[in-house]
C-alpha positions in Angstrom: -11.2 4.0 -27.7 -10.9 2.6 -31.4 -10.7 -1.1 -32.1 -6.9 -0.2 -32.9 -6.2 1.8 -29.5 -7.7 -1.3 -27.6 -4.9 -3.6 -29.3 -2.0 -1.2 -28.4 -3.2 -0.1 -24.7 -2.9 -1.7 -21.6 -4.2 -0.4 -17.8 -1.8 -1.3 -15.4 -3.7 -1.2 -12.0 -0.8 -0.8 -8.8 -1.5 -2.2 -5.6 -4.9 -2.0 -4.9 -4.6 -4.2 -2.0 -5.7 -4.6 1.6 -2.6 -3.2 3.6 -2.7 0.0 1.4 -6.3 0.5 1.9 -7.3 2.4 5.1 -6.8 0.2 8.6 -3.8 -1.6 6.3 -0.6 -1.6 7.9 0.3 0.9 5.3 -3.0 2.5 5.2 -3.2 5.1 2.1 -5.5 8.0 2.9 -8.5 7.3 0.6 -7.3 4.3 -0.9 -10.2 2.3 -1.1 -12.5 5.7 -2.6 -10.7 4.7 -5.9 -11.7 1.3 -6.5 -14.9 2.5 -8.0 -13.1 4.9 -11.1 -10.4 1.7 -11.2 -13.6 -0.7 -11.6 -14.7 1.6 -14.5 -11.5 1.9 -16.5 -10.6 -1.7 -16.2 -14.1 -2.2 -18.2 -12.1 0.2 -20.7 -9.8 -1.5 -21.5 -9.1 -4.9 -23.1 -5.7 -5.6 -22.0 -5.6 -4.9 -17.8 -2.0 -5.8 -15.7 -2.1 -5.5 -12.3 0.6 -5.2 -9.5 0.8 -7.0 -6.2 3.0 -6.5 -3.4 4.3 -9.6 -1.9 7.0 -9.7 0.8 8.5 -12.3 2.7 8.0 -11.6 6.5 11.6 -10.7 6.8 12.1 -8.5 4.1 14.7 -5.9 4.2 12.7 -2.9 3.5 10.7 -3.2 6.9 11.7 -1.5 9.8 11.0 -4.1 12.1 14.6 -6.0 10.4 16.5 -3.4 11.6 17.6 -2.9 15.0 16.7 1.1 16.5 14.7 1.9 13.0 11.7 3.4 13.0 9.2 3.4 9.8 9.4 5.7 7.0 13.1 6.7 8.1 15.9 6.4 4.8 18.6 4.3 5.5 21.3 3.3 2.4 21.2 -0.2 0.9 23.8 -2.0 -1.1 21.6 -0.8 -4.4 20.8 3.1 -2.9 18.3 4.7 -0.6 15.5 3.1 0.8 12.7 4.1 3.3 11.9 1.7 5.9 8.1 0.5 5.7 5.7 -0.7 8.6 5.7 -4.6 8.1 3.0 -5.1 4.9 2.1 -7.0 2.3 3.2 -10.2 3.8 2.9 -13.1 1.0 -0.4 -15.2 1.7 -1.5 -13.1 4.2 -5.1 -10.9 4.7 -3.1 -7.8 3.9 -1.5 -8.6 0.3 -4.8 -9.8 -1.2 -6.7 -7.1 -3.4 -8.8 -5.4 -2.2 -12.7 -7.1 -1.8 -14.3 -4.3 -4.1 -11.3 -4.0 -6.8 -12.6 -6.1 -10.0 -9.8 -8.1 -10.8 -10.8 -10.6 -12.3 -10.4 -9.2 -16.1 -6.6 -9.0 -15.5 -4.6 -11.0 -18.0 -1.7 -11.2 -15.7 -0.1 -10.0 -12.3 3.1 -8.6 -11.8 4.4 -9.8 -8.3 7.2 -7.6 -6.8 8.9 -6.7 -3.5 9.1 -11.1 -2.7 13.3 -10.8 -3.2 14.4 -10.1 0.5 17.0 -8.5 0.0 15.7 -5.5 -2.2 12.6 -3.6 -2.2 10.2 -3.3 -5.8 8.3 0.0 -6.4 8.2 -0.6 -10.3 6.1 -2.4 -12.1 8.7 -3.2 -14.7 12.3 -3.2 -12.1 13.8 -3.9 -8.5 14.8 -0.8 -6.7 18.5 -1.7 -8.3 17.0 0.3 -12.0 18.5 -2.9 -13.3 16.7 -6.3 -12.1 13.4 -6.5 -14.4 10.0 -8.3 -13.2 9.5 -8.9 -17.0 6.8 -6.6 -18.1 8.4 -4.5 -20.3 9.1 -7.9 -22.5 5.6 -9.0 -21.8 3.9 -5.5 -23.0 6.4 -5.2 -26.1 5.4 -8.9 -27.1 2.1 -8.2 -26.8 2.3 -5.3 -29.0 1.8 -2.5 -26.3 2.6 0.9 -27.0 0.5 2.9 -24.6 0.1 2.5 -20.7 -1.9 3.7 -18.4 -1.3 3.8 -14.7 -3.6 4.3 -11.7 -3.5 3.0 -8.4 -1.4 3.0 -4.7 0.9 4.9 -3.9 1.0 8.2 -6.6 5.0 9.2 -5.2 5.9 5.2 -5.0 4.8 2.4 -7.1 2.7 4.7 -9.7 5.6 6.9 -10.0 8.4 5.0 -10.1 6.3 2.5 -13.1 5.3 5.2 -14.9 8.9 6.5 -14.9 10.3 3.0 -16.2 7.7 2.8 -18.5 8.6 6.4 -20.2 12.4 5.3 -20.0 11.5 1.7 -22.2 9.5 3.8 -25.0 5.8 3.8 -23.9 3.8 6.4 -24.7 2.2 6.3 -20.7 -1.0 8.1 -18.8 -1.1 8.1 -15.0 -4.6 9.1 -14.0 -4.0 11.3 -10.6 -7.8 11.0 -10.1 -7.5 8.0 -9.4 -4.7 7.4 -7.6 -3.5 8.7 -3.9 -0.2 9.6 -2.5 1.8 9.1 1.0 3.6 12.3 0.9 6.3 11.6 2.8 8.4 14.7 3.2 6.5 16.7 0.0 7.4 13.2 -1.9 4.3 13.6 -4.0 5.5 17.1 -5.7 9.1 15.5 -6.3 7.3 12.6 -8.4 4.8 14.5 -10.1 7.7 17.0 -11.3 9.7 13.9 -11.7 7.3 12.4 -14.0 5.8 15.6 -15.8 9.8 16.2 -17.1 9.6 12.8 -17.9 7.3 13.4 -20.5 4.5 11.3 -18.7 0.8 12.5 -19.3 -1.8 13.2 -16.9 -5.9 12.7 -17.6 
């Protein structure tokens, strides 16, 4: 990457945190085997975001607020659909920290989403509304950034729905599949992956 690239590109690293990881609450099926390609791209780059899930315990999103819901079913929310999670994430707790191998440290800053309990946060750069923003599009545009790239947990959720945002605000953006792994709920990781692709979103 030239000295120019490294001025205009940032890695945005999703969720690489405890309750994602296998034995999480919201365990990711080989979560954790990425850490290792994450650790090496974040040496990449100069510029390196990361994103943190970080609930209240009563968020709205978990199934445990409402009453004969089971996780992962799609109930409809005053801002659209939304799939009830297993309890995660929980602000200060084991769960939300990143994970113990993920180097972190290099990040210049951390996007902190989901911690509104009334609406859930797969984006990096907007609430599940499309219309709330965390503030990183301003941030990245500021900064200069023109080119993102996106690896991390879950490929159909948070890495999808950032990288779609990011396309939307003018960003030329990457999502690294390699190094990123899906839930699959329902075939939800061939629905994103189209989603994105017609999106004009690369893949390396």
């Amino acid at each position: 990457m030239t000295e120019r690239d490294q001025k205009t590109s940032a890695f945005i690293v999703i969720d690489i945190q405890n309750d994602f990881c296998p034995e999480g609450a919201l365990g990711v099926a080989g979560g954790d085997t990425i850490i290792a390609g994450i650790n090496q791209e974040i040496e990449r780059f100069d510029h390196v975001i990361l994103t943190q899930d970080w609930h209240p315990a009563d968020h709205s999103s978990f199934a445990s607020q409402h009453q004969d819901r089971s996780p992962y079913e799609m109930i409809t929310m005053p801002y659209g659909k939304q799939t009830l999670w297993p309890d995660h994430c929980v602000q200060g707790t084991h769960g939300a920290e990143f994970h113990k191998d993920l180097q972190w440290t290099k990040a210049e800053l951390v996007i902190r989403k989901g911690y509104r309990k009334a609406i859930d946060s797969y984006s990096a750069f907007f609430e599940n509304d499309h219309m709330t923003p965390t503030g990183l599009g301003g941030y990245l545009k500021e900064r200069g950034i023109k080119n993102i790239t996106l690896a991390g947990l879950a490929t159909d959720f948070c890495v999808a729905y950032s990288a779609l945002d990011a396309a939307a605000q003018g960003f030329n953006v990457t999502v690294l599949p390699d190094l990123s792994r899906a839930i699959d709920i329902d075939g939800s990781l061939q629905t994103m992956m189209k989603q994105m692709r017609n999106a004009g979103v690369n893949f390396r």
